[in-house]
MARVEXMI-945485 format. One record per residue (C-alpha): x, y, z; residue number from 1; residue in three letters. Coordinates in steps of 0.001 Angstrom, whole numbers. Example, Ala and Ser with C-alpha at 12.3 -4.5 7.8 and 13.67 -1.06 7.14 Angstrom:
# residues 2
+---------+---------+---------+-----+-----+
|      xx |      yy |      zz |   i |  aa |
+---------+---------+---------+-----+-----+
|   12300 |   -4500 |    7800 |   1 | ala |
|   13670 |   -1060 |    7140 |   2 | ser |
+---------+---------+---------+-----+-----+
//
This chain:
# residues 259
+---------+---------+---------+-----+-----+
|      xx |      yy |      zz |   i |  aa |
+---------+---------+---------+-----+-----+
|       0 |       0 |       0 |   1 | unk |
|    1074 |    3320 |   -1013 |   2 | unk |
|    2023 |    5961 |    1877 |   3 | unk |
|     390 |    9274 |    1703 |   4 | unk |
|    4071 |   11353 |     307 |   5 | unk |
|    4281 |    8431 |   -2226 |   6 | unk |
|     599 |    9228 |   -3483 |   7 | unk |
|     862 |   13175 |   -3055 |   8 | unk |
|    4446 |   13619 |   -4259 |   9 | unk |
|    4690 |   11841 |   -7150 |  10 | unk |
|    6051 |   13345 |   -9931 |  11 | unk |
|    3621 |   14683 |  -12891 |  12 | unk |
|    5081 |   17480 |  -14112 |  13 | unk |
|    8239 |   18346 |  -16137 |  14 | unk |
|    8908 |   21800 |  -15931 |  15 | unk |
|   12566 |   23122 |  -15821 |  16 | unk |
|   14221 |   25917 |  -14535 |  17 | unk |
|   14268 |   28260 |  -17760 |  18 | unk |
|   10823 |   27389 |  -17806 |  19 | unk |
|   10244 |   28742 |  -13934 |  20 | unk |
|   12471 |   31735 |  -15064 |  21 | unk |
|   10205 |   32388 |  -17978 |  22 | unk |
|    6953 |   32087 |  -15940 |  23 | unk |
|    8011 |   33909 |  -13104 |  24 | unk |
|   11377 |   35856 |  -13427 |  25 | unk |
|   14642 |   35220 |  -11708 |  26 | unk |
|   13834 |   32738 |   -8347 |  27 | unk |
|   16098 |   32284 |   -5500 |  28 | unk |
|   17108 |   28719 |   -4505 |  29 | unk |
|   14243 |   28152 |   -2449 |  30 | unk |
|   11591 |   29733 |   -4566 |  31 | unk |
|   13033 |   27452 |   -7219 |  32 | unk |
|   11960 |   24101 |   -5122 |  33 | unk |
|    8828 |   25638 |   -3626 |  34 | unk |
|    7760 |   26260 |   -7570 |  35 | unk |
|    9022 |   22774 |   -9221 |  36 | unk |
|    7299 |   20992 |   -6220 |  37 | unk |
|    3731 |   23430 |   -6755 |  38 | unk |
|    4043 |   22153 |  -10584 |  39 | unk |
|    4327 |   18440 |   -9750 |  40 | unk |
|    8258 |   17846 |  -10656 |  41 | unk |
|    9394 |   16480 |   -7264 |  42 | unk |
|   11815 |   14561 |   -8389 |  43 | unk |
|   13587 |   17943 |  -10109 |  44 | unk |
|   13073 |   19603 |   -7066 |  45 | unk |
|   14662 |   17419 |   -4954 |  46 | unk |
|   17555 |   17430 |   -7482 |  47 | unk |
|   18156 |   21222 |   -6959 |  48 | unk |
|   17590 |   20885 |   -2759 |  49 | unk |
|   20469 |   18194 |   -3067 |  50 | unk |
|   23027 |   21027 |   -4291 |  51 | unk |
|   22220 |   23201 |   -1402 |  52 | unk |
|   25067 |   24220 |    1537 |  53 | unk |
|   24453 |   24070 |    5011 |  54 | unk |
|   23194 |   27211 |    5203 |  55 | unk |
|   20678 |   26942 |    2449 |  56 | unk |
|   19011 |   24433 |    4329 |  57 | unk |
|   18672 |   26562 |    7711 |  58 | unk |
|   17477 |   29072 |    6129 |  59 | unk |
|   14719 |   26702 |    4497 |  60 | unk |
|   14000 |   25539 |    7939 |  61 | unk |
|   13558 |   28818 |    9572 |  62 | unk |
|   11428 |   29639 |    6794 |  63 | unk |
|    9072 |   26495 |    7509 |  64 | unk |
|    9144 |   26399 |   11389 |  65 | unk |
|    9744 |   29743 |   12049 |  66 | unk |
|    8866 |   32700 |    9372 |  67 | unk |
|    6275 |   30884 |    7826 |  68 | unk |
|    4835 |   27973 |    9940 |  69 | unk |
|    2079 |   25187 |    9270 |  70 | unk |
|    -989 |   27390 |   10443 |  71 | unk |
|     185 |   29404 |    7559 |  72 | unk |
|     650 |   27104 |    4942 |  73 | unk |
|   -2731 |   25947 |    4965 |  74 | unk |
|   -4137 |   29545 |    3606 |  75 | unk |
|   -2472 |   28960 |     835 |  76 | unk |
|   -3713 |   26995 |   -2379 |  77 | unk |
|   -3295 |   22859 |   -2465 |  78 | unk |
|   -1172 |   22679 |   -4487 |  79 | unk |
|    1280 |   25763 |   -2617 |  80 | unk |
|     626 |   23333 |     784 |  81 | unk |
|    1327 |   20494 |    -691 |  82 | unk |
|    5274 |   22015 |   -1988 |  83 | unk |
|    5654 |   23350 |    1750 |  84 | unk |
|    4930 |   19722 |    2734 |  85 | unk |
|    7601 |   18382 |     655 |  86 | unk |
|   10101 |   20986 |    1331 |  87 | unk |
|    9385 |   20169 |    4855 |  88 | unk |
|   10497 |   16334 |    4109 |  89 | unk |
|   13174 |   17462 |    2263 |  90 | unk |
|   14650 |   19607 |    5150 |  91 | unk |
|   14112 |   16908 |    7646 |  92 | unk |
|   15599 |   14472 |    5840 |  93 | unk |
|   18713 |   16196 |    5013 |  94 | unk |
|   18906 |   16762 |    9144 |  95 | unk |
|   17945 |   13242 |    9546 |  96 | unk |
|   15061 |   13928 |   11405 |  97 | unk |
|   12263 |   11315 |   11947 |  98 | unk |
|    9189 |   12141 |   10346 |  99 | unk |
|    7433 |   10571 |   13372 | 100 | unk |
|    8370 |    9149 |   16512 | 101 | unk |
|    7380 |    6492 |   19195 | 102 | unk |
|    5502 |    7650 |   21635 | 103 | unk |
|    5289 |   11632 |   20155 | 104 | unk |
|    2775 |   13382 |   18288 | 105 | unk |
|    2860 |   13274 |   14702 | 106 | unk |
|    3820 |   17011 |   13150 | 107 | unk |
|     105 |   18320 |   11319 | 108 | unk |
|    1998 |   18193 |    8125 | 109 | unk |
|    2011 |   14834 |    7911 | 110 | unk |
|   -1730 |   14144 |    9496 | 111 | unk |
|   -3100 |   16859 |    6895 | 112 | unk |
|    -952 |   14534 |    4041 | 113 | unk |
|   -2297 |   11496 |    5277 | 114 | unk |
|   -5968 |   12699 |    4773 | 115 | unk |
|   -5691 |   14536 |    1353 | 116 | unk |
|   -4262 |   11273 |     881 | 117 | unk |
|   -7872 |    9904 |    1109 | 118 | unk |
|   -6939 |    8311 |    4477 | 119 | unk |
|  -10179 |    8365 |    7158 | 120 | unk |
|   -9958 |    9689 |   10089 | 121 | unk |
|  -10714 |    7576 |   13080 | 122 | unk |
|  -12252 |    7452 |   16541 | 123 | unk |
|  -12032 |    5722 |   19807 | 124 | unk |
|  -15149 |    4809 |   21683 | 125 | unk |
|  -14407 |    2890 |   24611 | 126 | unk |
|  -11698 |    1792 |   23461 | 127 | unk |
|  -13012 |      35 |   19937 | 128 | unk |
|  -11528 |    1829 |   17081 | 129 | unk |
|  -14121 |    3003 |   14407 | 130 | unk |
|  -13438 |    4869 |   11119 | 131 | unk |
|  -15298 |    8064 |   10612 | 132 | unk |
|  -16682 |    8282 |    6971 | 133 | unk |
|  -18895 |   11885 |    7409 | 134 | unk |
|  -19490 |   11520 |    3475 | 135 | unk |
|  -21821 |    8433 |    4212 | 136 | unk |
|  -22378 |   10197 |    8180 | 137 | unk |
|  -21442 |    6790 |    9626 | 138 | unk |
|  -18940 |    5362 |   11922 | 139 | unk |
|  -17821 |    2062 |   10767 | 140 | unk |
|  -16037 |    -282 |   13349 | 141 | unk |
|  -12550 |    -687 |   11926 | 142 | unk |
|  -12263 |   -4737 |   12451 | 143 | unk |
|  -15898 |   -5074 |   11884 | 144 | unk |
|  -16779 |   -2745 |    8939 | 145 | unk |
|  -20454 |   -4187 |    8822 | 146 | unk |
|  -21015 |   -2484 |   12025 | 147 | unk |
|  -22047 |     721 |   11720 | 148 | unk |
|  -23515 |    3698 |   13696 | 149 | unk |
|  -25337 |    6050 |   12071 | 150 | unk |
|  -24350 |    9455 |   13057 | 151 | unk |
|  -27925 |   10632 |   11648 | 152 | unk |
|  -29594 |    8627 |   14234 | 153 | unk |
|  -27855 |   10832 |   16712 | 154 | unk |
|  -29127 |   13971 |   18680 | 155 | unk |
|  -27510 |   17211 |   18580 | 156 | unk |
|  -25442 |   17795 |   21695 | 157 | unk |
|  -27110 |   20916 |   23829 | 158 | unk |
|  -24243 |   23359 |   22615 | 159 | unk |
|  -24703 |   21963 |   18835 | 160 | unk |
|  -20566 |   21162 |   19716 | 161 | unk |
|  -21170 |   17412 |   19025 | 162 | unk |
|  -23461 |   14247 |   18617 | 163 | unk |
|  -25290 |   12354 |   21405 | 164 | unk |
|  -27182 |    8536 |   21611 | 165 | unk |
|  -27269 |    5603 |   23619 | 166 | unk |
|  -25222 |    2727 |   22789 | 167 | unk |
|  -24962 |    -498 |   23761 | 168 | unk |
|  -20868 |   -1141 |   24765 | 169 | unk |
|  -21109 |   -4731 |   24583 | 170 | unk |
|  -22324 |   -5180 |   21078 | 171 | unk |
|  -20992 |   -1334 |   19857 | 172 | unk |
|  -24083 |     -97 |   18544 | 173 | unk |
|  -26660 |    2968 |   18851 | 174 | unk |
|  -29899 |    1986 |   21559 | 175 | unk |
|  -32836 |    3148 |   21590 | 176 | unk |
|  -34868 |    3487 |   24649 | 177 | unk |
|  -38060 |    2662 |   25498 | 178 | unk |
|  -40760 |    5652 |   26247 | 179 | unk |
|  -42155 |    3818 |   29214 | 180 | unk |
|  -38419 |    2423 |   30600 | 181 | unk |
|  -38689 |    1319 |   34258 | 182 | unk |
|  -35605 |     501 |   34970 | 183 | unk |
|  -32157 |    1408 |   33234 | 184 | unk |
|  -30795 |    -697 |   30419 | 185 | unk |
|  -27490 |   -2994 |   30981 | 186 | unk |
|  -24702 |   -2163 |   29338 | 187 | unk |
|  -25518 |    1071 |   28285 | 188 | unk |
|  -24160 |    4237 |   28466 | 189 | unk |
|  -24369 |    7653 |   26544 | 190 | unk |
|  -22194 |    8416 |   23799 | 191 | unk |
|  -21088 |   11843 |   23567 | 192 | unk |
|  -19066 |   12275 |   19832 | 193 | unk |
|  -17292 |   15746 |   18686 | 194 | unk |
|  -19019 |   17514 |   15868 | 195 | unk |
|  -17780 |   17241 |   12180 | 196 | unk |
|  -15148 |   19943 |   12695 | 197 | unk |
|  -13571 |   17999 |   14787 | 198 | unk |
|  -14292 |   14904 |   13354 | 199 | unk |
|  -13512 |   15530 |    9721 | 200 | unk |
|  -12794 |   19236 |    8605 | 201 | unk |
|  -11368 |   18649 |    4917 | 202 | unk |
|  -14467 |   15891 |    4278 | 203 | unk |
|  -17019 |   18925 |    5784 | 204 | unk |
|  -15053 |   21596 |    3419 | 205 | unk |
|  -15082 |   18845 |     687 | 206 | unk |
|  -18945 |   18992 |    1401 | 207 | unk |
|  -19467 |   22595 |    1259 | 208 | unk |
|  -17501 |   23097 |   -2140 | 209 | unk |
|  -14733 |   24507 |     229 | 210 | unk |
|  -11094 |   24171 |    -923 | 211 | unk |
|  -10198 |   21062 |    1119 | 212 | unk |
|   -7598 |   23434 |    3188 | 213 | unk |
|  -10519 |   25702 |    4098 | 214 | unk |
|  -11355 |   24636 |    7364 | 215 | unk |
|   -7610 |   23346 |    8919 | 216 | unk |
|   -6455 |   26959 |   10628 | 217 | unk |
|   -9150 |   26952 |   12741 | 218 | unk |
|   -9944 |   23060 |   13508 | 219 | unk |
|   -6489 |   21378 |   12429 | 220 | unk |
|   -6253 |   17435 |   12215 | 221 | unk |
|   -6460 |   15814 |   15267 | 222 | unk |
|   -4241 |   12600 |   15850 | 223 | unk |
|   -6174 |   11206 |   18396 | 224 | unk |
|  -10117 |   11536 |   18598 | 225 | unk |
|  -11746 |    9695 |   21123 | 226 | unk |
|  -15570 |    9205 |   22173 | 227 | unk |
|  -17413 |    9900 |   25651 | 228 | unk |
|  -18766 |    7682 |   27435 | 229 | unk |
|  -21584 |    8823 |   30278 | 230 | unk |
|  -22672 |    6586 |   32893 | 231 | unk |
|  -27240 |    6545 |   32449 | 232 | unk |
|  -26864 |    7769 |   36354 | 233 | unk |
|  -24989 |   11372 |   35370 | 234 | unk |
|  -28071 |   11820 |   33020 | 235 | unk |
|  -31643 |   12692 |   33857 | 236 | unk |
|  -32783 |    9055 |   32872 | 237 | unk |
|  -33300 |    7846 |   36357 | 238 | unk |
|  -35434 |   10465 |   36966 | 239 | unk |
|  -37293 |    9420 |   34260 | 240 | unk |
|  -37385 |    6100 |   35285 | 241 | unk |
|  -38676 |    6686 |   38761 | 242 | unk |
|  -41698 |    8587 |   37583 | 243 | unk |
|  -42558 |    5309 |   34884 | 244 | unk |
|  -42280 |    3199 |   37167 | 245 | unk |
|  -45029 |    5292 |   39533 | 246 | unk |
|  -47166 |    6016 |   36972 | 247 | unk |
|  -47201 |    1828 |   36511 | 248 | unk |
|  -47492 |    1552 |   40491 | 249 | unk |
|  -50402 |    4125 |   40221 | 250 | unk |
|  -52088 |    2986 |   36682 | 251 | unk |
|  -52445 |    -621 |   38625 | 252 | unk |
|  -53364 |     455 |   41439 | 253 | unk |
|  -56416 |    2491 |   40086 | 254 | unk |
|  -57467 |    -546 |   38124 | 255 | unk |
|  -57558 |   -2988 |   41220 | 256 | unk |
|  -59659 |    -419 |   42976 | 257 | unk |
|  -61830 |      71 |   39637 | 258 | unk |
|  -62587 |   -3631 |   40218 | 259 | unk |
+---------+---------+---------+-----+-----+
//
């Protein structure tokens, strides 16, 4: 299976430097990479990044980390983002820097490249992993893709920040309750998801004819998404409980004295 940098920077261009030159004047070294990587020649990019001194490369990674950092790469157009990813790669490479590490946080460069990559998102609830598909507005249980909980079964959380149901955390699906419940399910808890922000941005910016960078500044890809859980007691369903099962008390008691 292809990785997300050998799907997004594969080379499909073939413009040259006189070419660049011609387009857009005389480029320093950097603006030379930046442009051969926005036109799709990666592999001529890297070519000219290879040449650079020491100092050529600092200065790229001041410009990347420093000057110009992710939260402002992603106002630029895909295909600009997409260059300052691969610049990015190039830099840590040359420094021999791991583009993730055990037990770290992976840099948003490379969770925004894994997702333009057509890579879902995913979400832990409870600890079972699902895959969030907001296209189809379903989670899908990773190991069990039949599974499936429908996020349009789901209730608006009270803030509109997110998306609440029951569900059952044996068998990892939505419940639905009973009107006249007297007594409170096993096994079941509320499920408190984030909204699609949070879940998805570039899918939700995908949906709304957004450019798929749109919505990353403000909610940027999250590594690690995870569901709440809520115990039935933290919730008003007892409460509603206790007055079903008086109205039952009462209902059969009027009917014995009726007799």
């Amino acid at each position: 299976m292809e990785t997300p940098e050998e799907i997004l920077f594969r080379s499909t261009g073939h413009i040259t430097i006189s070419e660049l030159t011609e387009k857009y004047g005389e480029l320093g070294p950097g603006d030379i990479v930046f442009k051969m990587a926005e036109h799709k020649n990666f592999d001529a990019a890297k070519a000219e990044f290879d040449t650079w001194e020491e100092m050529e490369v600092f200065d790229m990674q001041y410009y990347l980390t420093e000057a110009f950092p992710h939260k402002e790469w992603v106002e630029e157009s895909l295909d600009s983002y997409i260059a300052h990813c691969f610049a990015m790669k190039l830099v840590e490479e040359r420094n021999n820097w791991p583009r993730t590490a055990p037990g770290q946080p992976a840099s948003q460069n490379v969770l925004t490249l894994k997702r333009l990559a057509g890579i879902l998102p995913h979400i832990d609830i409870g600890g079972t992993d699902f895959t969030i598909d907001w296209r189809l507005r379903e989670l899908r249980e990773t190991d069990k893709p039949w599974n499936k909980l429908n996020i349009n079964y789901m209730e608006l959380s009270p803030k509109d920040d997110g998306y609440l149901s029951f569900y059952h955390v044996f068998n990892h699906e939505l419940y639905q309750l009973e009107s006249d419940l007297v007594e409170l399910p096993a096994h079941v808890m509320l499920l408190e998801i984030p909204n699609e922000m949070m879940l998805d941005p570039v899918a939700v910016s995908r949906e709304n004819g957004l450019g798929e960078l749109a919505l990353l500044r403000e909610f940027p890809i999250r590594e690690v998404i995870r569901g709440k859980l809520i115990s039935l007691r933290q919730t008003a369903l007892p409460q509603i409980v206790a007055q079903n099962a008086a109205k039952l008390q009462h209902d059969g008691g009027s009917r014995r004295i009726g007799r």
